[in-house]
N, C-alpha and C positions, 0 to 999 in steps of 0.2 A: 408329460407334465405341462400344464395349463401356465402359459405367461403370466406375467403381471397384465394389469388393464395397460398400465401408458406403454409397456414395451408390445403388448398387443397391437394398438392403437397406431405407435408407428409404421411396426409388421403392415398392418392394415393401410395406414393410409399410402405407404409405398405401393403395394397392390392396387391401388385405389388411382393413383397420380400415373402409374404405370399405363395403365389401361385406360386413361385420358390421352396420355401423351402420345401412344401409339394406333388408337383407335377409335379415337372420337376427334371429330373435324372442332376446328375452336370455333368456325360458325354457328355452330349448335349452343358455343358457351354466351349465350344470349339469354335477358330474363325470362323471355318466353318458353326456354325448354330446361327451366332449373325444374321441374318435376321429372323429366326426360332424365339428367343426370344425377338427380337426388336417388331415383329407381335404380341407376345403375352401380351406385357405389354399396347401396344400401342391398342389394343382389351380390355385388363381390364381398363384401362383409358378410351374408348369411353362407358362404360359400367357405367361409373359413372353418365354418365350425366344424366340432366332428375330427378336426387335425391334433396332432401333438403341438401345432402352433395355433391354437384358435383363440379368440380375441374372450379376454376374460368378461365376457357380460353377462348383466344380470339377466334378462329376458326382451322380447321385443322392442320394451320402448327404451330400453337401454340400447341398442342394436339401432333404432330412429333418429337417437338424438346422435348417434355420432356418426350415422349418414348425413346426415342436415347438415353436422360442424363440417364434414369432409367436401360437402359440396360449395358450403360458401366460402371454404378455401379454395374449391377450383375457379370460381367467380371471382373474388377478390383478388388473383392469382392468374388470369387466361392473360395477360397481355403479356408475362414474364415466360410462359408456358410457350404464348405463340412465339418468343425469342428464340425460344431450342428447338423451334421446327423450321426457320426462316433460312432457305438456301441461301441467301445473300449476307448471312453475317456467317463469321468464321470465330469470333470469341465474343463471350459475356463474362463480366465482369463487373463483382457485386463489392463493393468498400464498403458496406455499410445499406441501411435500409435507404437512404438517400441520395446515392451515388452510386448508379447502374449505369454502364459503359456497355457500351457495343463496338463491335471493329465490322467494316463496312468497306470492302474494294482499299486493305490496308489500310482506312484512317478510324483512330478511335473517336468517336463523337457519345455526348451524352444521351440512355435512353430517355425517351417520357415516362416511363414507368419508374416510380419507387415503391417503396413497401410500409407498408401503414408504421409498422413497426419493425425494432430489433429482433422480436420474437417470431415475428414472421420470419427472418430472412434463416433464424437457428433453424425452425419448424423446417422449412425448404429444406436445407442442408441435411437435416437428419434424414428426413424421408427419402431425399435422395441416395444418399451413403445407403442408408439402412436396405434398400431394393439392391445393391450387389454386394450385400452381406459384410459390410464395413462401418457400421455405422459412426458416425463421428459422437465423442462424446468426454468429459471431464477426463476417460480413462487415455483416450484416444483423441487430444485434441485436436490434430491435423489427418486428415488423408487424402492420400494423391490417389487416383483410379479411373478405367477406364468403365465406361456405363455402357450397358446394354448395345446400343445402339450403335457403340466406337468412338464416342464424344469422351477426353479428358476432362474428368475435374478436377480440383485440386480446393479442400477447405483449410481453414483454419478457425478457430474459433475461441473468443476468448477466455482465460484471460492473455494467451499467444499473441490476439488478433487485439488491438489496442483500443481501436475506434468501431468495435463490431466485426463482428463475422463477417468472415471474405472470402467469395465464391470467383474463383478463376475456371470459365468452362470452355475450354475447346473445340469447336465443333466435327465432327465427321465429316468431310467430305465425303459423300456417297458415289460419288463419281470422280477419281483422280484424274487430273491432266496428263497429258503424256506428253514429249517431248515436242511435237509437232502443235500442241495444243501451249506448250509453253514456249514453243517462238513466234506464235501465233499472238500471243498476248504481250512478245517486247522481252522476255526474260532472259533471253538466249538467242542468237543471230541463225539465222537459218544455215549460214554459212558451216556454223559448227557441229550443225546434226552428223553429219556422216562419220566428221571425228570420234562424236562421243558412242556411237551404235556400235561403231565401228573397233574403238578400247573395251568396250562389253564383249559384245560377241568375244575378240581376240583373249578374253582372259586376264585382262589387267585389273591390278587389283587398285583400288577406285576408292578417296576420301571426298566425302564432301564436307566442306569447314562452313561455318557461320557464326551467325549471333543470335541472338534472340528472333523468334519471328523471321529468321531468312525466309524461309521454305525449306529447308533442309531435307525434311521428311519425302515431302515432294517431291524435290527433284532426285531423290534416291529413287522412290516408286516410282519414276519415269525412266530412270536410268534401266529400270530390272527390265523392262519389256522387252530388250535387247539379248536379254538370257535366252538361251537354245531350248525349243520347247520339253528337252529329251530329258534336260539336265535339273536335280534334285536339286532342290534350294530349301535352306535351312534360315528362318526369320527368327532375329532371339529383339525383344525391344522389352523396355520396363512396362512400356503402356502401348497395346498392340496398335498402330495407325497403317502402317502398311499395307495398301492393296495389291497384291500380287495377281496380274491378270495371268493364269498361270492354274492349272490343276496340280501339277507336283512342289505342291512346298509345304514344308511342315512351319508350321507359326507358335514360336515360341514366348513365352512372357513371364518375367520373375515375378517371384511374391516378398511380400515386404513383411518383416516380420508382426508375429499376431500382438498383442495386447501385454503377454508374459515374455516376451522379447524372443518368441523360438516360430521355427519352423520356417526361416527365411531363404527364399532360394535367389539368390544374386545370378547376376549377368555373367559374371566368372562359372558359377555351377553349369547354367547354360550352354557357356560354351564348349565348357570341354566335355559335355554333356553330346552335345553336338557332331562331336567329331567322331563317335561313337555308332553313328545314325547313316553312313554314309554319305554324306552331302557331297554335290558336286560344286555347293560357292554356301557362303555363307554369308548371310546381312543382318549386320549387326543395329540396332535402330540407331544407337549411339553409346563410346565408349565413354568410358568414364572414369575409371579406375583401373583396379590389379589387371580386370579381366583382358585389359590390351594387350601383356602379352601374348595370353594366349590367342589373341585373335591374329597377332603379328607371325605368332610361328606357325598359327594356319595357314598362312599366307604363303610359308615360307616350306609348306611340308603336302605339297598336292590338291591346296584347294584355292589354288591360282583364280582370279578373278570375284575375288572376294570383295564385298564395299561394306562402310561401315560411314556413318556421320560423327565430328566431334566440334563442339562450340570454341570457336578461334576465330579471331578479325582478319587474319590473313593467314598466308601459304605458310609462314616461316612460324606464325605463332601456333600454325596448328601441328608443327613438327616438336616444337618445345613443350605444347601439351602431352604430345605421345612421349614425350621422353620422360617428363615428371610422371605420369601414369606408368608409365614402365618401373619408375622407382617403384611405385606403390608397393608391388607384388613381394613373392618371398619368394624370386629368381634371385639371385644375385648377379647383377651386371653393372659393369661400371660405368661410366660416362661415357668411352667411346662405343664398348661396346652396344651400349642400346642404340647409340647414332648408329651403327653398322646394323643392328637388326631392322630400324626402320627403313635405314634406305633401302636393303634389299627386298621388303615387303610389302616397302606403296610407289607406284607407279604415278600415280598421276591425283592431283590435289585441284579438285571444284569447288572455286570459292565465292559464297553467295552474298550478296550486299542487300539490306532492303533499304530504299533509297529515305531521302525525305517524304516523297510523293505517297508514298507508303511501296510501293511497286519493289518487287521483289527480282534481283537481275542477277545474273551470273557477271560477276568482277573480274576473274581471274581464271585462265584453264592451267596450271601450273604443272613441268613436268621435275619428278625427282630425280635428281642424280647420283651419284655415286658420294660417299663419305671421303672428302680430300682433308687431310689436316684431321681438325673436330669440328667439321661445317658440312651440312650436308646441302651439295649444292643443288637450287632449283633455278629452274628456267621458263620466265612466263611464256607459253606460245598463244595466248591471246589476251589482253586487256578490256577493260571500260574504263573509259576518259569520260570524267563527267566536267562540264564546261561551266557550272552553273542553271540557271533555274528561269525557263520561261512565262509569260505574263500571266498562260495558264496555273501556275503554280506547280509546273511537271520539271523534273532533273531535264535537262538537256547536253546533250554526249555523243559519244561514236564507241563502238565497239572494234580495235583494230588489230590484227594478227602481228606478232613482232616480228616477222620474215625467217623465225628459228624452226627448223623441221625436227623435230626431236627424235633419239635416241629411240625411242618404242614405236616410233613409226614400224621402220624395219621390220619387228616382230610381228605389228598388226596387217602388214603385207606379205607374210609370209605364212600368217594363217590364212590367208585366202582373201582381205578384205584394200582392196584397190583405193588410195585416196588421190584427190586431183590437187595439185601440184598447187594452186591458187588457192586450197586452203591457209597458207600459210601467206598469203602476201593479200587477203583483203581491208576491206573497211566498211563498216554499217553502221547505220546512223539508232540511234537511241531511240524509240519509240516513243 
């Protein structure tokens, strides 16, 4: 069955924007070679026909005119295009055709690009959605997705979106940092690597809490490098970002329900989906709801060394998140007992601050204790004291161990991994 033209059209110009963005240099998008990219859009348009999706046109010069419109959308369009190829920004951010943000080494600053119109910035948006078969639209005013390449988006569109369509895009990291390359850049004290390789390898099961923009994601993918190469890893995330340097892992990602409200597969299905797969650790991208239990009684039932991220400003509120999410499910437990599930199933709480500076640090290495009363007790074994802000405009601080040897040492020495006595009594200075 032959589309309509405009639902062609979009099919189209996603194929069309697709094969700019991934293979054509934006040098080229200069007015010297608009015949160079008029020829090639107007070749992946003749290349549709003949499909059960081929673009409803009338004959050649209908086929002409909507290569031309395509191409001086990619012209009027190459400096917002060269944004989604540029290693040094990590989010774009669209408010409206006049207000395009970029995030830049942590700070958001305004782009120079805006967009002629409102109707450009929808056009962008659909053809975007429309290229991983989501497309945004009156039926579907918002969607959240990950794009071809690993980049998050996230639209809305009005009348949701108040002041115009708003494009939130994430970028890929193509190359994560690893833990060496994150104390390399101030985020974590050297002093603590051996700690934290060291809670990995041993099997500990491992929260990282933040806020918005911590890094959370990151310092999870840095944390996994430390997984035994032998050992099955099971990734379940809403929106896949995790690079696992690593051949055995299966990469899991739910789906959000279609148009008619069915065929949704949740993070809960995932998981206990999961446990089915035989995994040796399972990483969760982040909890959020029901499906904590069951990630807490994985924990709790042979797949020891499990981590998972959830958004909390510190150690204690990310234990009172686990516990409202515990309500969520249709376990029945009462107050203390979900304190009792959780202390027995997190070991250790990595909590990440991103500063003013924008710099992203590890705050807190926090260890869990035991359920005394109805308080489940924690114990920081290392801090950041930030002192205030120097002339450079940078947080200035010390990172320093609180002299407490914790409780899961023991166990991570007696799997085999030796730690030095001075991890627990240094001091580093803030980068």
């Amino acid at each position: 069955m032959t589309e309509s033209f405009e639902a062609g059209r979009a099919r189209a110009a996603a194929d069309v924007m697709e094969h700019l963005l991934e293979r054509v240099a934006f040098a080229r998008l200069e007015e010297g070679h608009r015949a160079e990219v008029r020829r090639m859009c107007r070749e992946t348009l003749a290349a549709r026909r003949g499909t059960d999706v081929s673009v409803a046109l009338g004959g050649d010069a209908a086929l002409d005119a909507v290569a031309d419109g395509l191409a001086d959308e990619a012209f009027a369009f190459k400096d917002f295009y060269a944004l989604l190829q540029d290693d040094g920004v990590a989010d774009v951010l669209v408010n409206g055709r006049d207000r395009v943000y970029v995030e830049r080494g942590g700070r958001l600053s305004a782009a120079e690009f805006v967009f002629p119109a409102e109707a450009d910035v929808l056009r962008i948006a659909r053809w975007m959605t429309t290229r991983i078969g989501r497309p945004v639209s009156e039926d579907r005013p918002m969607v959240d997705a990950r794009l071809p390449d690993g980049s998050r988006i996230n639209v809305v569109i009005p009348p949701l979106a108040i002041d115009g369509t708003v494009l939130s895009i994430r970028r890929f990291r193509r190359m994560g940092l690893d833990l060496d390359g994150l104390a390399g850049g101030g985020s974590v004290p050297l002093q603590c690597l051996p700690l934290l390789r060291a809670a990995v390898a041993a099997r500990l099961n491992v929260l990282v809490s933040g806020g918005t923009g911590a890094g959370k994601t990151t310092f999870l993918n840095a944390l996994s490098a430390a997984i035994g190469d032998a050992e099955r890893v099971v990734t379940i995330e809403d929106s896949a970002e995790l690079q696992l340097a690593r051949t055995h892992v299966v990469r899991l990602e739910t789906r959000p329900a279609g148009v008619d409200g069915t065929a949704e597969v949740t993070t809960r299905a995932l998981v206990r989906n999961a446990l089915r797969m035989r995994p040796d650790r399972i990483l969760v991208g982040e909890v959020r709801g029901p499906e904590t239990i069951d990630m807490l009684q994985a924990m709790n039932t042979g797949h020891e060394g499990s981590m998972s991220t959830v958004h909390a400003n510190s150690p204690r509120d990310a234990l009172a998140r686990l516990e409202t999410m515990v309500g969520m499910s249709d376990v029945a437990l009462d107050e203390r007992a979900a304190k009792g599930q959780i202390a027995r199933s997190i070991d250790m709480i990595i909590q990440l601050r991103r500063l003013a500076d924008g710099r992203r640090v590890v705050e807190k290495i926090t260890e869990v204790g035991r359920l005394q009363g109805d308080v489940i007790t924690l114990q920081d074994i290392v801090s950041l004291e930030v002192r205030g802000t120097g002339p450079d405009g940078r947080a200035q601080g010390r990172f320093r161990a609180t002299g407490v040897r914790p409780a899961f040492a023991d166990r991570i020495e007696r799997a085999g991994h030796r730690l030095d006595p001075a991890m627990w009594r240094f001091e580093h200075p803030l980068g």
